[in-house]
C-alpha positions as CSV (number, residue, x, y, z in Angstrom):
1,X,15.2,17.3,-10.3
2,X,13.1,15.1,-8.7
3,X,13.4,14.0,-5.0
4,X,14.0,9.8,-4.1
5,X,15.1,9.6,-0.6
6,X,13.1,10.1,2.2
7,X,15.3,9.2,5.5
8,X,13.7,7.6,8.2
9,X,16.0,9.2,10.8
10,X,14.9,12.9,9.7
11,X,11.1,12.5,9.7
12,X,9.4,14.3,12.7
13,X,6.4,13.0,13.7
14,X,3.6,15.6,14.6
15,X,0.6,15.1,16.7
16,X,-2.7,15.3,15.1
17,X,-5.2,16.3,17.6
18,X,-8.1,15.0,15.1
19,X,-6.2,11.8,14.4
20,X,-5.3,11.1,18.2
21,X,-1.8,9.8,16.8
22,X,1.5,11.0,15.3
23,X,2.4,10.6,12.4
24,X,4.3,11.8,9.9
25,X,5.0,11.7,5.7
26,X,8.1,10.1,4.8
27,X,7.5,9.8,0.9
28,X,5.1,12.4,-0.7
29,X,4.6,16.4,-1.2
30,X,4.2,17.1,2.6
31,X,7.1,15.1,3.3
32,X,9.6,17.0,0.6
33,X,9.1,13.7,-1.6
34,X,6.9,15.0,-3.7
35,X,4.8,11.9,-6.1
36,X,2.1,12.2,-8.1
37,X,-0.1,8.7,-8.0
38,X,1.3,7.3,-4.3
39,X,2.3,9.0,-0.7
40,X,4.3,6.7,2.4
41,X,3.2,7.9,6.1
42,X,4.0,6.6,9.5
43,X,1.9,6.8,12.0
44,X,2.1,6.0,15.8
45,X,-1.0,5.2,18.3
46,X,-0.2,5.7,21.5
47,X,0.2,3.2,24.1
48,X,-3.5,2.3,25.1
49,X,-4.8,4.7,22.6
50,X,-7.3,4.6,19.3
51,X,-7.2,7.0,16.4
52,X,-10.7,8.5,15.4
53,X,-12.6,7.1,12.9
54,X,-12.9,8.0,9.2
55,X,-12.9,7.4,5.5
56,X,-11.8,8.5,2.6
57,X,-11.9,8.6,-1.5
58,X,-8.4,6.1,-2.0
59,X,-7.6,3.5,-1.3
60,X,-5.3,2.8,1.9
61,X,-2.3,-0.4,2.4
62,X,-1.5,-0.8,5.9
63,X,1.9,-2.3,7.3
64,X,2.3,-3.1,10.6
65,X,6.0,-2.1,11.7
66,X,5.9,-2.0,15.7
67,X,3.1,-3.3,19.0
68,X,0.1,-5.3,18.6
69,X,-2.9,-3.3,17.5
70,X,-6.2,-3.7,15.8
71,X,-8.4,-2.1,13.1
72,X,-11.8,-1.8,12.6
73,X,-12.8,-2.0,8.7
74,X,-16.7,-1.4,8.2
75,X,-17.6,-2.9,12.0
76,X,-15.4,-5.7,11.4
77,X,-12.5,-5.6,13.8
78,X,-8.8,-7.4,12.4
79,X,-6.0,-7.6,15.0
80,X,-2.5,-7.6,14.1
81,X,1.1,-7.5,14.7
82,X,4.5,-6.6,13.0
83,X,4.7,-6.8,9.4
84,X,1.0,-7.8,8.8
85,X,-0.6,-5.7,6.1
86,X,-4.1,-4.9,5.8
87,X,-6.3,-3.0,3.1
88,X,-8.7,-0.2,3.6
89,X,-10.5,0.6,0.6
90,X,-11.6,3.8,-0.4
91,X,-15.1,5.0,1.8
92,X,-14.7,2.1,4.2
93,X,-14.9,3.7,7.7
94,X,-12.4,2.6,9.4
95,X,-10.2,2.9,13.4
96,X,-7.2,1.5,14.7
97,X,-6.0,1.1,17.8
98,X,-3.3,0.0,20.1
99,X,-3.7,-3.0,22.7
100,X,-0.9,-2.9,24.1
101,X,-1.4,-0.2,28.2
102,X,2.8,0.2,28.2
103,X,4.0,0.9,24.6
104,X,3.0,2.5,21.6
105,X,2.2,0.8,18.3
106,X,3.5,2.2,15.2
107,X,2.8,1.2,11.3
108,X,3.0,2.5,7.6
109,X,0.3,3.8,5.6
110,X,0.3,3.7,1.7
111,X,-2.3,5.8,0.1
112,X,-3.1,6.9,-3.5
113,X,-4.5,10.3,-2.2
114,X,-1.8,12.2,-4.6
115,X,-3.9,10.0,-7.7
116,X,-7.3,11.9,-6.3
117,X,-6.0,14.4,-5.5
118,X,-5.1,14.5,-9.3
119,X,-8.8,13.9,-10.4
120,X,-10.2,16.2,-8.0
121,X,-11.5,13.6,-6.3
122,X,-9.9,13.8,-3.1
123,X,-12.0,14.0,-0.1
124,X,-12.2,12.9,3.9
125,X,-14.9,12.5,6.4
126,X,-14.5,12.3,10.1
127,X,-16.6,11.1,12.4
128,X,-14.5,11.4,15.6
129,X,-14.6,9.1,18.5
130,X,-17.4,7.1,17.1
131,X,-16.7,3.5,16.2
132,X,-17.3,2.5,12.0
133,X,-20.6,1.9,10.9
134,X,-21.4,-2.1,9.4
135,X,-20.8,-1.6,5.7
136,X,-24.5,-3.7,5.0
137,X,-26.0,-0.7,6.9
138,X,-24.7,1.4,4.5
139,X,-25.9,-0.6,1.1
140,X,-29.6,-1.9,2.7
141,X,-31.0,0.8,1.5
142,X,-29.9,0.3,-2.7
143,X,-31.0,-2.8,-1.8
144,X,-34.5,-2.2,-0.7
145,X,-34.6,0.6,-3.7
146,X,-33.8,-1.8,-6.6
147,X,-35.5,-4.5,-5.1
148,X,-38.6,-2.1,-5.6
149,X,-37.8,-1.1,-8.8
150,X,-37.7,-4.5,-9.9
151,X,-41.4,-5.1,-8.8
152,X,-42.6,-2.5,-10.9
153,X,-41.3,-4.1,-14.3
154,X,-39.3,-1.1,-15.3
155,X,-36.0,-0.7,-15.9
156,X,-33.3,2.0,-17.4
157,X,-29.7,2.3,-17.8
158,X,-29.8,4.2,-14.6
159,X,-31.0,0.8,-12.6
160,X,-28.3,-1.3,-14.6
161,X,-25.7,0.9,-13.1
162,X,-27.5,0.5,-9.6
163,X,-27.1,-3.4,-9.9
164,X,-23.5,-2.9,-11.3
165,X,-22.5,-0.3,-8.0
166,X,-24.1,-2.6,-5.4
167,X,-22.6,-5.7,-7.4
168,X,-19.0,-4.2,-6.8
169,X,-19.6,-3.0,-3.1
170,X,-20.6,-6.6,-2.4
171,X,-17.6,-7.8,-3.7
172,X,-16.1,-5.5,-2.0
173,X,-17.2,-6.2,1.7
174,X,-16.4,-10.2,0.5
175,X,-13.1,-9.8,-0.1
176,X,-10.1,-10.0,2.3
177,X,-8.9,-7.2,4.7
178,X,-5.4,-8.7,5.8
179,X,-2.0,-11.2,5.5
180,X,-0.4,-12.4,8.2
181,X,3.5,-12.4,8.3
182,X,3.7,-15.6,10.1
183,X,1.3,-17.1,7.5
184,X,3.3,-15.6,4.5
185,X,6.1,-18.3,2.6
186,X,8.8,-16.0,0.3
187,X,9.7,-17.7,-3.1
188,X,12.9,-17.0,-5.5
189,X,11.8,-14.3,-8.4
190,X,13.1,-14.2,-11.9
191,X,14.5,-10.9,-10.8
192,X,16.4,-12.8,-8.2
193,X,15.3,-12.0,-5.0
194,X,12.4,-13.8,-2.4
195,X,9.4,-12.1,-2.8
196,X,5.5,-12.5,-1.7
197,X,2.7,-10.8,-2.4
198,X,0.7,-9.1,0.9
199,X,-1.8,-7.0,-1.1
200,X,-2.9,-8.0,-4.4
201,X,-6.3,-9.8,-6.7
202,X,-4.5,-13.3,-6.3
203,X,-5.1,-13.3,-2.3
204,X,-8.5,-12.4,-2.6
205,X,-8.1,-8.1,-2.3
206,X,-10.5,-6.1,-4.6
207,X,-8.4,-2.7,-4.5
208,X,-8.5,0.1,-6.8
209,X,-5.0,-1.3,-8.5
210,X,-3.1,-0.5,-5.7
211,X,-0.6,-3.9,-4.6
212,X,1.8,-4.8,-1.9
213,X,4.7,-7.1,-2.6
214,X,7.2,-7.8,0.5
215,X,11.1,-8.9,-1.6
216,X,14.4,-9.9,0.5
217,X,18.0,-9.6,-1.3
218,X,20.5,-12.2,-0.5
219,X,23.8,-10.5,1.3
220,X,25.7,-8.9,-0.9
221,X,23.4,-9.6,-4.4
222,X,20.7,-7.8,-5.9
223,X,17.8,-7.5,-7.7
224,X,17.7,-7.1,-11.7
225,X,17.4,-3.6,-13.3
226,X,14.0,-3.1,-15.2
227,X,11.4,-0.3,-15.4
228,X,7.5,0.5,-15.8
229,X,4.7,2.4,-16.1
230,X,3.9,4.0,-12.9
231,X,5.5,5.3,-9.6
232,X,6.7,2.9,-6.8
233,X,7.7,3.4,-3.2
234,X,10.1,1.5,-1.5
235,X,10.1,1.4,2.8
236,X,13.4,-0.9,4.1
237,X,12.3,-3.2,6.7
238,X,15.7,-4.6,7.3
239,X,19.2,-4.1,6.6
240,X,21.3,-1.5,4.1
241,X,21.5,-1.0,1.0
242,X,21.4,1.3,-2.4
243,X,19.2,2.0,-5.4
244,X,20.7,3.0,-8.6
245,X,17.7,5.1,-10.1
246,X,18.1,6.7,-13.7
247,X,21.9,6.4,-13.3
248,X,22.1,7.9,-10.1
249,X,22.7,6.2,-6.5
250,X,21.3,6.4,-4.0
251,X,22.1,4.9,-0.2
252,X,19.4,3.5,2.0
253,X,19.0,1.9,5.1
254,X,16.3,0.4,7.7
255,X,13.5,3.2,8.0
256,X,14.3,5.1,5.0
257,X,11.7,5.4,2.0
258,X,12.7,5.0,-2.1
259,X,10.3,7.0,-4.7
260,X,11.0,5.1,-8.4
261,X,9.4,7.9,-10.6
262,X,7.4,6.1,-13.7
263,X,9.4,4.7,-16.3
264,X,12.6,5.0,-14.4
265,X,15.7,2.4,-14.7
266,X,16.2,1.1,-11.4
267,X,17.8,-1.5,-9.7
268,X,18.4,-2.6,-5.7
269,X,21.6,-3.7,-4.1
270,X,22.4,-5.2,-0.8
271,X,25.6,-3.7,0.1
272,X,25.3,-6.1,3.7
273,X,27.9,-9.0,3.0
274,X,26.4,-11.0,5.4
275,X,22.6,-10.2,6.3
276,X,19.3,-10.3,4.1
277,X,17.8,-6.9,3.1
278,X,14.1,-6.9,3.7
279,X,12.2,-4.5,1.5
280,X,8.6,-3.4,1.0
281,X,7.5,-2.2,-2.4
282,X,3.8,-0.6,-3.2
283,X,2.6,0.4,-6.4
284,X,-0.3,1.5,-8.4
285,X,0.7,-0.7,-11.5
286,X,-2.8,-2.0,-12.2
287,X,-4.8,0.6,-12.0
288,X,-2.6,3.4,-14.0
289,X,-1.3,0.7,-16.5
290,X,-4.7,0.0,-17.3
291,X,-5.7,3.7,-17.3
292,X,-2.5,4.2,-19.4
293,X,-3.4,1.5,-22.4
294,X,-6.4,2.6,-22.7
295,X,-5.3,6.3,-23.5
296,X,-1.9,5.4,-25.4
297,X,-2.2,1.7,-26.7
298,X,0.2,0.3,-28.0
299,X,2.4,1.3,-25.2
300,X,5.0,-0.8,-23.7
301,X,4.7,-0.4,-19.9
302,X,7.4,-3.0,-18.7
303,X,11.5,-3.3,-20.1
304,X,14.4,-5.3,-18.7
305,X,17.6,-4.5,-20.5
306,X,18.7,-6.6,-23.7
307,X,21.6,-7.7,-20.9
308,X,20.8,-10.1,-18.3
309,X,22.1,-7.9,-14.8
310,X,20.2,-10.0,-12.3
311,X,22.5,-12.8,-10.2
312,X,22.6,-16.5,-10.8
313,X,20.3,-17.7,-8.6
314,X,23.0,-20.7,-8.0
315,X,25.4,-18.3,-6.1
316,X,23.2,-16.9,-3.8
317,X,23.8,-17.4,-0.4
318,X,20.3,-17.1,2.0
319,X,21.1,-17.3,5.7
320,X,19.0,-20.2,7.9
């Protein structure tokens, strides 16, 4: 039987004397939540402090729950505050740290290390106290190698996917590293709660599939039941609540973490009469659904039941 709940209350957070934080796995196999594409840590700078820098082969979703910090993506530095999100993509060195002398900061990390780990493909690098490297550093040299290449008048399949690489790591470095809360607008769903994107192609993010989407349910309502390809996990920002996932329920509340296993009925209640639950909800939907038509096309990767479930949206009462 697989594991949903992770409980905010129970995690422990450990030091990591490489990290120079504490952090600690609330959804994913060192957590007891075992997954197998996604994993859910928090992690906690100290007040004054900075974590050492590194990279790694996935890609990494960044959620801001406590403090005022800042991150340093490729030599570019990005401050933030609660509830901004940020993206790390895979091999971007990268360091965070806490500006704030009194308190510490603390934020979520979302990671598809369980998916390379899966491939084999997992690996970090650490480079300690020293601050991130410029990403152009990093690509000059491809540049100054195919610019060479194209002097000489020859050309392989090898230097077409040279041009292709440094194509997509330009892209890369182009494309954008955070959304601000107070910048971000919810909008009613057809599943019939407020929702908005923080991670995801249409704001301008080149991940590896991975997306963010930040959903509130009206007191007392819920969200319709459907399914798909895919795991998802769930961290509740605000309020209480309860999933019903493959039948079963299960209660949650601010702090706690939800694991939907793929192609799972679910669906998310607000059991507050009177107070909006905030939820956030990451998932690798691109990347694996695309991964899974290509190996089992025609496959059907999203159901609702024949049954509308969902609320009227006419009834629903959202506090001012």
């Amino acid at each position: 039987i697989r594991k949903v709940l992770g409980k905010g209350a129970q995690l422990t957070l450990q030091p990591s004397p490489v990290r120079g934080v504490r952090q600690g796995m609330l959804i994913g196999t060192a957590g007891g939540v075992p997954t197998r594409s996604i994993d859910c840590r928090i992690v906690e700078i100290p007040a004054g402090g900075r974590t050492s820098t590194h990279r790694h082969s996935y890609d990494d979703i960044m959620f801001a729950l406590s403090g005022r910090g800042y991150t340093l993506i490729d030599g570019e530095r990005y401050d933030w505050e609660p509830w901004d999100a940020l993206h790390l993509p895979a091999w971007s060195w990268h360091q965070h740290g806490n500006r704030d002398a009194r308190d510490p900061a603390r934020y979520l990390a979302f990671t598809t290390a369980p998916l390379m780990e899966l491939f084999n493909l997992l690996a970090v690098e650490e480079l300690g106290d020293s601050p991130p490297p410029p990403s152009s550093a990093l690509a000059r040299p491809l540049v100054e190698i195919l610019a060479a290449a194209k002097r000489s008048g020859a050309r392989s399949s090898y230097e077409v996917e040279l041009e292709r690489a440094l194509a997509q790591e330009e892209a890369r470095r182009g494309a954008t590293r955070i959304t601000r809360w107070k910048e971000t607008h919810l909008v009613l769903n057809p599943k019939g709660s407020k929702s908005a994107f923080l991670i995801d192609p249409s704001l301008g993010y080149r991940t590896t599939g991975i997306t963010a989407v930040m959903f509130q349910i009206a007191p007392g309502s819920r969200q319709a039941s459907h399914r798909h390809g895919g795991e998802a996990v769930l961290y509740i920002v605000e309020g209480r609540g309860y999933s019903i996932v493959d039948g079963e329920r299960y209660d949650w509340e601010a702090g706690d973490g939800v694991l939907v296993g793929k192609w799972s009925w679910h669906q998310h209640f607000n059991a507050d009469p009177n107070r909006v639950a905030t939820v956030l909800r990451m998932h690798t939907e691109e990347s694996l659904g695309n991964l899974m038509r290509i190996l089992l096309s025609p496959l059907e990767l999203f159901n609702e039941p024949e049954t509308w479930d969902g609320p009227d949206p006419a009834t629903l009462r959202w506090p001012e």
